[in-house]
C-alpha positions as CSV (number, residue, x, y, z in Angstrom):
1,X,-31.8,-21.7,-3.3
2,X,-32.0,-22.2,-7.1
3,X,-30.5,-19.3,-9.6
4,X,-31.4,-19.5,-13.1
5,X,-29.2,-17.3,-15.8
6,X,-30.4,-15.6,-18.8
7,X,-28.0,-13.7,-21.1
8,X,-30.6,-11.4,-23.3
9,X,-33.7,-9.4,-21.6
10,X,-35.9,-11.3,-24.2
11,X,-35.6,-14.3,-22.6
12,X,-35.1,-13.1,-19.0
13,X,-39.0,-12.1,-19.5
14,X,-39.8,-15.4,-21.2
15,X,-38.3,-16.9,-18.0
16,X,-40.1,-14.6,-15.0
17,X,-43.3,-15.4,-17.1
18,X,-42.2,-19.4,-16.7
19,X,-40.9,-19.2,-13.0
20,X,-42.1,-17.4,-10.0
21,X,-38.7,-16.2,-9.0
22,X,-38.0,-14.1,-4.8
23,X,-35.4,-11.4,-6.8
24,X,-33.9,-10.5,-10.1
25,X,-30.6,-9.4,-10.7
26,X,-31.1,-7.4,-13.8
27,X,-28.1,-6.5,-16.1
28,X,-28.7,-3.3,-17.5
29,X,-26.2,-4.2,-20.9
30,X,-27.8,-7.5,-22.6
31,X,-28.4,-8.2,-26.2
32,X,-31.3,-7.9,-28.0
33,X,-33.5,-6.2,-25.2
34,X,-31.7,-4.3,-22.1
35,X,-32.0,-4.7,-18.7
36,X,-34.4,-1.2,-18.9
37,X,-36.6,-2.5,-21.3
38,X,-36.9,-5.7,-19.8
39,X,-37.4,-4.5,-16.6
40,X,-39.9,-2.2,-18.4
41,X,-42.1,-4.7,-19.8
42,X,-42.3,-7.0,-16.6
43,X,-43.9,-3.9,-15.0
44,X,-46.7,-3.9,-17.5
45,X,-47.2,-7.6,-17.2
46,X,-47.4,-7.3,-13.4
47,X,-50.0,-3.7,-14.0
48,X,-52.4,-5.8,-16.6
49,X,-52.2,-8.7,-14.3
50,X,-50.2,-11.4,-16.7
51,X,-48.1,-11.5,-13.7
52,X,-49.0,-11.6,-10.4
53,X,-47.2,-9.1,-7.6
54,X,-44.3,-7.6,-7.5
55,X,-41.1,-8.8,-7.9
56,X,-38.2,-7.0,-6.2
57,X,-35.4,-6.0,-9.9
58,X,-32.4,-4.9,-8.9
59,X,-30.1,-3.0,-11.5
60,X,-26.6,-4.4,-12.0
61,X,-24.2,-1.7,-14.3
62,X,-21.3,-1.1,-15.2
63,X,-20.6,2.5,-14.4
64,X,-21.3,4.7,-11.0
65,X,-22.2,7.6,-12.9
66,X,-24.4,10.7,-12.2
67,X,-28.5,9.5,-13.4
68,X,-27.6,6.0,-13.7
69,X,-29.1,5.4,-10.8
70,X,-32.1,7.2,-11.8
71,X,-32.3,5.2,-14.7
72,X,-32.9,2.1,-13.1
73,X,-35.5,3.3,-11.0
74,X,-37.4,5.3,-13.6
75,X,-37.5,2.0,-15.6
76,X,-39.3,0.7,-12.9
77,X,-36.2,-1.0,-10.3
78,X,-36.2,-1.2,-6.7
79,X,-32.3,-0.9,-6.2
80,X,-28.8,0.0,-7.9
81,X,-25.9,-1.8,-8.1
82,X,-22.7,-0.9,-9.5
83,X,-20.1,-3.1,-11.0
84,X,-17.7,-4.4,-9.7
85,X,-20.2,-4.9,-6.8
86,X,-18.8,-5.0,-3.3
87,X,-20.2,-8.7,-1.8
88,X,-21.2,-7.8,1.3
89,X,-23.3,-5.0,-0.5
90,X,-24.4,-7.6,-2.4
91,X,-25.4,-9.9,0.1
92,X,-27.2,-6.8,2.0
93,X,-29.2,-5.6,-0.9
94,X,-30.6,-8.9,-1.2
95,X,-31.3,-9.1,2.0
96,X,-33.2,-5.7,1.8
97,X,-35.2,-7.0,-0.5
98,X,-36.5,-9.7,0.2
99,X,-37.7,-8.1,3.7
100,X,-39.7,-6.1,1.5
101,X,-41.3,-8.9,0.0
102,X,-41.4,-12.2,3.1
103,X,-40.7,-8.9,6.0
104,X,-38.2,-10.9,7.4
105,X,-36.0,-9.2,9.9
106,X,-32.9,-8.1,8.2
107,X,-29.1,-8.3,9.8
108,X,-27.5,-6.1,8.0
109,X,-28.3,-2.7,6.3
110,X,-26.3,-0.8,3.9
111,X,-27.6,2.8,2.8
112,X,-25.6,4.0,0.2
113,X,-24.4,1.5,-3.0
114,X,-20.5,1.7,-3.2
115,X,-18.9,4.0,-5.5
116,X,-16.4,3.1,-8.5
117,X,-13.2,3.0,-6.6
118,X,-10.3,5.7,-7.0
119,X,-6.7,4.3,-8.2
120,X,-4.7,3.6,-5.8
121,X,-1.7,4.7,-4.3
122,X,-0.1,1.5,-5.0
123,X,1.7,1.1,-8.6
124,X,0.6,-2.4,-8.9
125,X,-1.9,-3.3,-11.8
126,X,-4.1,-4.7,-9.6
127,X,-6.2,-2.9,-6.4
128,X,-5.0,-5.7,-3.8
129,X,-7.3,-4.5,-1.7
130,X,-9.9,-4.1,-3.1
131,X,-9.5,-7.4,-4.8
132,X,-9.1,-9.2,-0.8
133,X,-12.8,-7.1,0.0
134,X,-14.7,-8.4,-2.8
135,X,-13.5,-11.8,-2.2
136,X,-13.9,-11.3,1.6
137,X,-10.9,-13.0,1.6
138,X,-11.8,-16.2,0.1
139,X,-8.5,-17.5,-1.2
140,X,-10.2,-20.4,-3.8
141,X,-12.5,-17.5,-5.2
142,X,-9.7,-15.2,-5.6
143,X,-7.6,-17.7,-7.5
144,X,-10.8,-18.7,-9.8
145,X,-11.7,-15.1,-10.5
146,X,-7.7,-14.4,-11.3
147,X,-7.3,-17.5,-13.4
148,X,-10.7,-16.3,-15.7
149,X,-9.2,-13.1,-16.3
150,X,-6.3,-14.4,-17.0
151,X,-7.9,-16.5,-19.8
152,X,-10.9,-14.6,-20.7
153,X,-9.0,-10.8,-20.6
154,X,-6.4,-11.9,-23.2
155,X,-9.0,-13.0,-25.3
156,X,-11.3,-10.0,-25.2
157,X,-8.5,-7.8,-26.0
158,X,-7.8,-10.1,-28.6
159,X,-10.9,-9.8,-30.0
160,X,-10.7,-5.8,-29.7
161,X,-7.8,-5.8,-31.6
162,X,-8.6,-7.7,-34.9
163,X,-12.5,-6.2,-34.6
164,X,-10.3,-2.5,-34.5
165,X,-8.3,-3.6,-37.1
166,X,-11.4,-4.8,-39.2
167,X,-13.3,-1.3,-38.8
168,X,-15.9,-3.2,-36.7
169,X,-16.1,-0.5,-34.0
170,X,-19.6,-1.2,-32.2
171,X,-18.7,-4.6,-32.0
172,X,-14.9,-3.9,-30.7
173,X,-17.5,-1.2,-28.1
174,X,-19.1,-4.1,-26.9
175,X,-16.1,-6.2,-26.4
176,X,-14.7,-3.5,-24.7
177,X,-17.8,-3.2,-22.3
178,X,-17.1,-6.7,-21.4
179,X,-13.5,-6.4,-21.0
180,X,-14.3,-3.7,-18.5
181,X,-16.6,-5.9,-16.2
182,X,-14.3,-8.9,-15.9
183,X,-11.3,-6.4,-15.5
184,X,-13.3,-4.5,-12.7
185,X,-13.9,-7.6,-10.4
186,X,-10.3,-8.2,-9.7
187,X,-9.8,-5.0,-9.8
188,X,-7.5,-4.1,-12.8
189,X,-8.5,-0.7,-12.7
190,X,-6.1,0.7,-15.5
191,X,-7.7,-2.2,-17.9
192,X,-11.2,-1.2,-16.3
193,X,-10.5,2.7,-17.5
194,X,-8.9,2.2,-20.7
195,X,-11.8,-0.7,-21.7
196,X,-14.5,2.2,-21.0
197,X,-13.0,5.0,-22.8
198,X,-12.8,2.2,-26.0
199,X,-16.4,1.3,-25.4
200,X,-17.2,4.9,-25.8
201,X,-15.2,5.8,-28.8
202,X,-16.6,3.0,-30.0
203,X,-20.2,4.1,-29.5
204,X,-19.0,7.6,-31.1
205,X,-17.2,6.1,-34.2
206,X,-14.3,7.5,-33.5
207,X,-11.9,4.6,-34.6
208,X,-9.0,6.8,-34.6
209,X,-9.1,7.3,-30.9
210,X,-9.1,3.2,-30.9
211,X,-6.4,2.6,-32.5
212,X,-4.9,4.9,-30.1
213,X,-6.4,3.3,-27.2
214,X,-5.5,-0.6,-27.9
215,X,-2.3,0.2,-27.7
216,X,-2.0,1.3,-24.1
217,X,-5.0,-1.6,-23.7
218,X,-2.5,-4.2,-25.0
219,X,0.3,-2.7,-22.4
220,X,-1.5,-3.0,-19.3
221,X,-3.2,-6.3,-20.0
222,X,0.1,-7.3,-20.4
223,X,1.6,-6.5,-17.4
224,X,-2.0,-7.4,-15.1
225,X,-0.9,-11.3,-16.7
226,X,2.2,-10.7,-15.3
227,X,1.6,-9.2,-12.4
228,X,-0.7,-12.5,-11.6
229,X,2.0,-15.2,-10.3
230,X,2.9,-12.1,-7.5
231,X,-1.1,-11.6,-6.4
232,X,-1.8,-15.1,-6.3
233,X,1.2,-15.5,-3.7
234,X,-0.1,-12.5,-1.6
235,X,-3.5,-14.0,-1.8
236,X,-1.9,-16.7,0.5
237,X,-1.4,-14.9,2.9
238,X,-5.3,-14.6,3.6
239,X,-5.7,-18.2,4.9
């Protein structure tokens, strides 16, 4: 199996017109052209016949909220996916798919995409359990997905801070928008929250409500980092 990664929808279409790919996980946030657009315009190649069949897109965003899913599908997607996507959801979905395409018997069947998940009980910065399920208790892949966000989360917030500071709010908004992925798959769901509501301030203009925000962003990044060493031990446990 090869996977090939694009990081803007312009060139995602420059590589399905290059590569006659099974399935495409489309992000619905890229640069320059969005996952609708892009999935838009592969549609018309396929219906004027620059492209040949149909190729099973499936949406990848970051929010669970009411139309999103009808979005995707009015853009011209066979499936939905929220993030921070549950693996075995994952793995089913493609599965799904690609019956559609090779109908090839399928194992497993999942009906309904997972929903973003509720805070926990638990006080702890980070969902534990939620963390264990989306690494199906991998112990390797939990530590390699910890130790990213424990470089790439200070950095992001960071970044939000000085572009904040600097007036830039779209481009602290789409910081922010990244900050929330990479904070939703190990489940800091605190940073997840706080990240979104800055993205949409940002998108709004309202740098006041920033300022605000980065403060309680800076806190609970803070104490996921050092909440780390503790989930890292637990994550031991799994083996």
């Amino acid at each position: 199996m090869a996977v090939r990664y694009r990081h803007n929808g312009t060139k995602a279409i420059k590589a399905v017109e290059t590569w006659d790919y099974n399935l495409i996980l489309m992000d619905c946030q890229m640069p320059e052209m969005d996952g609708y657009e892009a999935t838009r315009q592969i549609r018309k190649r396929e219906s004027d016949g620059r492209l040949k069949g149909h190729r099973p897109i499936a949406a990848l965003t970051a929010n669970a909220i009411k139309g999103d899913r009808e979005l995707c599908l009015d853009a011209g997607m066979d499936e939905y996916m929220p993030k921070p996507f549950n693996p075995r959801y994952l793995v089913s979905m493609i599965q799904t798919l690609l019956q559609r395409v090779h109908d090839e018997p399928v194992k497993t069947v999942v009906t309904e995409p997972p929903t973003s998940a509720a805070i926990p009980d638990d006080p702890s910065p980070i969902d534990f359990d939620s963390l264990y399920e989306r690494c199906m208790g991998d112990v390797q892949f939990a530590e390699s997905l910890l130790d990213s966000f424990a470089e790439d989360g200070r950095d992001r917030m960071t970044q939000i801070v000085q572009l904040i500071d600097h007036g830039d709010v779209l481009a602290a908004s789409k910081v922010a928008h990244s900050l929330k992925g990479i904070a939703g798959i190990v489940a800091a769901q605190e940073v997840q929250s706080i990240s979104a509501r800055i993205e949409s301030a940002g998108k709004a203009g309202e740098i006041e409500m920033m300022h605000r925000l980065v403060k309680d962003l800076t806190n609970v990044v803070d104490e996921c980092l050092g909440y780390l060493p503790i989930v890292k031990k637990r994550t031991q446990q799994w083996s």
